[in-house]
C-alpha positions in Angstrom: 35.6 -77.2 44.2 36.7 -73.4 43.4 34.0 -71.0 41.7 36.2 -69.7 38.8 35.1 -66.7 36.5 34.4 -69.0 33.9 31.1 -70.3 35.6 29.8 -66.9 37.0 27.3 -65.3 34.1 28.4 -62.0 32.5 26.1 -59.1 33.7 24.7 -56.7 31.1 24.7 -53.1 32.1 21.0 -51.2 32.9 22.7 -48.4 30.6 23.5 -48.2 26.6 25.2 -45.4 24.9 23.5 -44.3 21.4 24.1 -42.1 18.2 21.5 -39.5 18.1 21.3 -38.1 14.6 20.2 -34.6 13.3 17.3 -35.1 10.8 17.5 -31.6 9.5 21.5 -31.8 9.0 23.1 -35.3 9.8 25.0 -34.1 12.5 25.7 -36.8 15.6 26.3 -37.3 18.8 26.5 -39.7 22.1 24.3 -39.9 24.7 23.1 -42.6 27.3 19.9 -44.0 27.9 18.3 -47.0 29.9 18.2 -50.2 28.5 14.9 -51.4 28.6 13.4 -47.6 27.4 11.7 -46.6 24.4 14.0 -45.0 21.6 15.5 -41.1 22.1 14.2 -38.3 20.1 15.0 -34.9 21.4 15.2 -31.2 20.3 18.8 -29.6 20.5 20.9 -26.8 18.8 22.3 -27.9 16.0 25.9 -26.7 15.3 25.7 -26.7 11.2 22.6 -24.9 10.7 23.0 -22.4 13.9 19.1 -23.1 15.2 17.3 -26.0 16.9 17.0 -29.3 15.4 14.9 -33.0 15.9 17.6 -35.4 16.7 16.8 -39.4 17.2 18.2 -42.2 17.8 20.2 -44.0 15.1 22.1 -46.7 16.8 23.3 -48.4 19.7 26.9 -48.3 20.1 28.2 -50.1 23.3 27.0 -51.3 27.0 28.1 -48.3 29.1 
């Protein structure tokens, strides 16, 4: 008997990708993280208000 694709189990990937949110404007963007870590929350410049901004994580988007 052949092993077909059908009976090997899918594997997930170890890394996500994520929406990080501005809280101070709304702006977002994509980054990667581990699976099994805690949420994101990070401080980076913030385009719309031209200074330094608390971004965390809204939601996960896809297995990278």
């Amino acid at each position: 008997m052949r092993l077909t694709n059908v009976l090997f189990k899918k594997v997930k990937s170890k890394r996500i990708m994520v929406v990080l949110e501005s809280v101070v404007s709304g702006h977002q963007y994509n980054a990667f993280r581990e699976r099994l870590a805690e949420k994101i929350e990070v401080i980076r410049f913030d385009p719309y208000i031209q200074q330094d901004s608390l971004y965390r994580e809204r939601k996960r988007i896809r297995s990278a």
